[in-house]
Every structure is written in structure tokens, then in C-alpha cells.
C-alpha positions in Angstrom: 0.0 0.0 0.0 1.2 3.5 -0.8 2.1 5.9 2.3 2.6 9.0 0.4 1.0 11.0 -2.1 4.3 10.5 -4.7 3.4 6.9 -5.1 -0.2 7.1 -5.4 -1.4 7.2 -9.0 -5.1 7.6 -10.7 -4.9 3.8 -11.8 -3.8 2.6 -8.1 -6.8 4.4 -7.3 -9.1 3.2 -9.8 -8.3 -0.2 -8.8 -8.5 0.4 -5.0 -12.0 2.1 -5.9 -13.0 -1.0 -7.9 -12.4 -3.1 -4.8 -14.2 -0.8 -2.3 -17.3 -1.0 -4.5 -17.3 -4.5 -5.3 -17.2 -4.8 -1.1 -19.3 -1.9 0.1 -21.9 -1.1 -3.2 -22.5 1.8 -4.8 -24.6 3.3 -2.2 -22.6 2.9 0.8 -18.8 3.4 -0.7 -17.1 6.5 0.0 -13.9 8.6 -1.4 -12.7 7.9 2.4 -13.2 4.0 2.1 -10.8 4.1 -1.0 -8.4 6.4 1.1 -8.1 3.7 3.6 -7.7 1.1 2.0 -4.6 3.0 0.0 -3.4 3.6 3.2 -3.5 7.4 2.3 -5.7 10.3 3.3 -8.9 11.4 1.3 -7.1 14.2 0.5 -5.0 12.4 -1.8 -7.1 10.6 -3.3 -8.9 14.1 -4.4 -6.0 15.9 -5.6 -6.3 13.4 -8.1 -10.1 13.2 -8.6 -11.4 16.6 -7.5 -15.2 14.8 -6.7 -16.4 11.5 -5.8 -18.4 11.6 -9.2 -15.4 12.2 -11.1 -14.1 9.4 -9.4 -17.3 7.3 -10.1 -16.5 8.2 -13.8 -13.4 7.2 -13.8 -13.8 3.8 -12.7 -16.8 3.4 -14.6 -15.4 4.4 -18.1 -12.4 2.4 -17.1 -14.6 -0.9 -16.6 -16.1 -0.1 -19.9 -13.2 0.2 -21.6 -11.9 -3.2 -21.1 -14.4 -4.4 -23.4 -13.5 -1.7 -26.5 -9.6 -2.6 -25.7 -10.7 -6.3 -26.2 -12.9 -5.9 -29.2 -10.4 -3.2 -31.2 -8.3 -6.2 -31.8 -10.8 -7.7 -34.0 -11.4 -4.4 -35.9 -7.9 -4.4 -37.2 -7.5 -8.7 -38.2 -7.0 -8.1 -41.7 -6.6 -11.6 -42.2 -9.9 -12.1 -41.5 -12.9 -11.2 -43.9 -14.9 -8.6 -43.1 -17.5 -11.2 -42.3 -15.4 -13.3 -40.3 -14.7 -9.5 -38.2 -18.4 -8.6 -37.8 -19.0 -12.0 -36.3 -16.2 -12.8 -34.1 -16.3 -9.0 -33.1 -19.9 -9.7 -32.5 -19.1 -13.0 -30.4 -16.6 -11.2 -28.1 -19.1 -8.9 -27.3 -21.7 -11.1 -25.7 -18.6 -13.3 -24.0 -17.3 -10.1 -22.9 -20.7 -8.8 -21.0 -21.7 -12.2 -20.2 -18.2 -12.9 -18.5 -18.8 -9.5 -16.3 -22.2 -10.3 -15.7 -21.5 -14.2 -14.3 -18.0 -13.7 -12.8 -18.3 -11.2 -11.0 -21.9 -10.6 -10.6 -21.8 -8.1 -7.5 -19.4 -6.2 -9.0 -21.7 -6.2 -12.5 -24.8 -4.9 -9.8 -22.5 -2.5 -8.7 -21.1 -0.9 -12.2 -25.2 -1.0 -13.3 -26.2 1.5 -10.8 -23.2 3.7 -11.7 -24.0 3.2 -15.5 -27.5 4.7 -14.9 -25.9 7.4 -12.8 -23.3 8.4 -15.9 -25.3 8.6 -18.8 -22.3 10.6 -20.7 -19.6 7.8 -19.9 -21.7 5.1 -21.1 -23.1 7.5 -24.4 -19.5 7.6 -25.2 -18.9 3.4 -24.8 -21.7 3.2 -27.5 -20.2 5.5 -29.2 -16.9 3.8 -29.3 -18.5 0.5 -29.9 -20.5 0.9 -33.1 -17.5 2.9 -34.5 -15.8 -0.5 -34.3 -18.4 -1.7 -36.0 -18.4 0.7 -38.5 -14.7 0.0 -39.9 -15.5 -3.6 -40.3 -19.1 -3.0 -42.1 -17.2 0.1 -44.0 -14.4 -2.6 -44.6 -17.1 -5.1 -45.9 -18.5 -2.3 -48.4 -15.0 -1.6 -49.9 -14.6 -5.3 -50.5 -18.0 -5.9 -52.2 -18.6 -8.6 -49.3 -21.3 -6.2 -47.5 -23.7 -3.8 -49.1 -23.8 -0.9 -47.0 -24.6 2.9 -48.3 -24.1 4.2 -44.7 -21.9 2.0 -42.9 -22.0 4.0 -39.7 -26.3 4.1 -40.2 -25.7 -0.3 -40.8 -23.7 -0.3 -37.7 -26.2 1.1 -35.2 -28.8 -1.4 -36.6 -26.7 -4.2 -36.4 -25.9 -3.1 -32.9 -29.6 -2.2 -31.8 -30.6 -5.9 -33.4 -27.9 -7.8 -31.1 -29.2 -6.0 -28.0 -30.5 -8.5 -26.0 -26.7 -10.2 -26.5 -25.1 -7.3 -24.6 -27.5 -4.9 -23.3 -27.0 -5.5 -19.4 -30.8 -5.0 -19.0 -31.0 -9.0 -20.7 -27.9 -10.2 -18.2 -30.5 -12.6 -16.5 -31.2 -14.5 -19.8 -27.3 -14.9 -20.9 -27.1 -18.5 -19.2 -30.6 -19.3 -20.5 -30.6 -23.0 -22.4 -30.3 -22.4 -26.3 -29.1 -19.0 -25.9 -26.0 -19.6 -28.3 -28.2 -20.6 -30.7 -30.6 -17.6 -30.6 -27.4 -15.9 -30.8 -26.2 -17.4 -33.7 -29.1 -17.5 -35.8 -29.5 -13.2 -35.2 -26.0 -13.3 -36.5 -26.5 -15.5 -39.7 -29.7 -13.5 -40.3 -27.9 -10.0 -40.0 -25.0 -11.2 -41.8 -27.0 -12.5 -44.8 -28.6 -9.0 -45.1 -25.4 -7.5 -44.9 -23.8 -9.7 -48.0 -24.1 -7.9 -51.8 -26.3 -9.2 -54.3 -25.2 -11.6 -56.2 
């Protein structure tokens, strides 16, 4: 544990602040319950997040982000078809939410609440997530393996029609029997409408 401000830094805190809300909740964790269990004095902790919603945002965006870091991989496997992108990109998705959702499911309660709380972190993970989506469609158009006028217009859709695979609202039916194969077939089915005539 740090002692002093000079080896305290935002991520140490972000990960401290993880911990005190996976134990404590949203509701009852406090900027001084992360202090103490830096070993450091709530002071510290805001001279690097100047409010406890900053603080909120910060952990929350960084939870978030784990899945876009995951997922950007994909985007960029040109030796993959664009098809092979949109569903693998697709698939590591719904693992990805369905991994935070089952493994750590207080924690998933916990980042829920602050999700509602920061509409503007999680508008900009959507954001970021069907941009994704909208190099591989894009990709798919320039190849002539997708027909797509408006790739970033497809990518929304596509996104919006997989909802139910990674909107945390569904989290409950993620372990339900044939769930892979719903999955599947609302792939196959948005993937044939994505492939040019002919």
C-alpha cells in the first residue's frame, strides 16, 4: 500500500476504488473508504479526482473500456474477412458482457447502478463500440462482401438488433438454455442481409 502522495497514481486508485465497491456497493462506498484502503488520506485521493463523481466516472469508463480494448483487436485482423470480423467482433461482445455479468456478478450490480448514474460515460462506450463496427461494415462495403450505403447508419442497426446479446438489461437470460443458438441465428440473419447481391 502506498504511504505517500508521490506513489499514489489515478490507476492505483481506480483499482483500490474498484475493490471498495465490489465490497461496500455503490450506495454505501465513499472517497474515504478508498483512502483507507490506499493507506493514504482522502485528501490524496482528491487531488487526483477533484469529486467522488469524477471518481465514479473514472472507474466506470475504465470498466467499460476493457471491453472496447478487447474488441479493437478484431477491428484491425485483416486476415480475417470482413465477415469473419463482424461475427467474431460480434461473439466477443456477448462473451465479454456475459463474463462480467457471471463472474463477478456483485461487481456487475455495482457498475449497473453507476451506468444509470453516468449517462455521458456510457453515451460515449456506445459511441466507441459501433465505430468499431463501422470499420468492419465500412471494410465489408469496400470489398464488395457487404452492401452498406451508410456503414455508420448499418452499424447502429446491427448493434440495436444484437441488443439482447449485450445490453445488461438481458444479463438474467445470458445463461438461459439455447441462448447460443438464438445468438447465432441473429448473426447468420444479419449477416446475410449485410452480404451484396449476387
Amino acid at each position: 500500500m502506498p504511504s505517500t502522495t508521490e506513489t499514489l497514481t489515478a490507476e492505483r486508485i481506480l483499482e483500490a476504488t474498484e475493490e471498495v465497491l465490489r465490497r461496500h456497493g455503490p450506495a454505501k462506498a465513499t472517497v474515504v473508504d478508498v483512502a483507507r484502503a490506499l493507506g493514504v488520506s482522502h485528501g490524496s485521493v482528491y487531488r487526483h479526482f477533484r469529486t467522488k463523481a469524477a471518481l465514479r466516472e473514472a472507474v466506470t469508463k475504465r470498466w467499460l473500456d476493457r471491453t472496447s480494448e478487447r474488441l479493437a483487436g478484431i477491428v484491425m485482423a485483416e486476415d480475417r474477412s470482413p465477415e469473419q470480423r463482424l461475427r467474431d467482433w460480434l461473439a466477443a461482445l456477448f462473451e465479454a458482457k456475459r463474463h462480467k455479468a457471471g463472474d463477478d456478478p456483485e461487481l456487475f450490480a455495482t457498475y449497473t447502478v453507476l451506468v444509470d448514474e453516468l449517462g455521458g460515460v456510457v453515451h460515449d462506450h456506445i459511441a466507441d463500440l459501433t465505430g468499431q463496427l463501422t470499420r468492419i461494415i465500412a471494410a465489408g462495403a469496400e470489398s464488395g462482401d457487404f452492401t452498406a450505403p451508410d456503414p455508420a447508419t448499418t452499424a447502429r442497426a446491427v448493434f440495436h438488433a444484437t441488443g439482447r446479446f449485450h445490453d445488461p438489461g438481458y444479463a438474467r437470460e445470458w445463461t438461459a438454455p439455447g441462448i447460443e443458438e438464438e445468438f447465432e441465428a441473429v448473426v447468420g440473419l444479419l449477416v446475410r442481409g449485410l452480404r451484396a447481391a449476387g
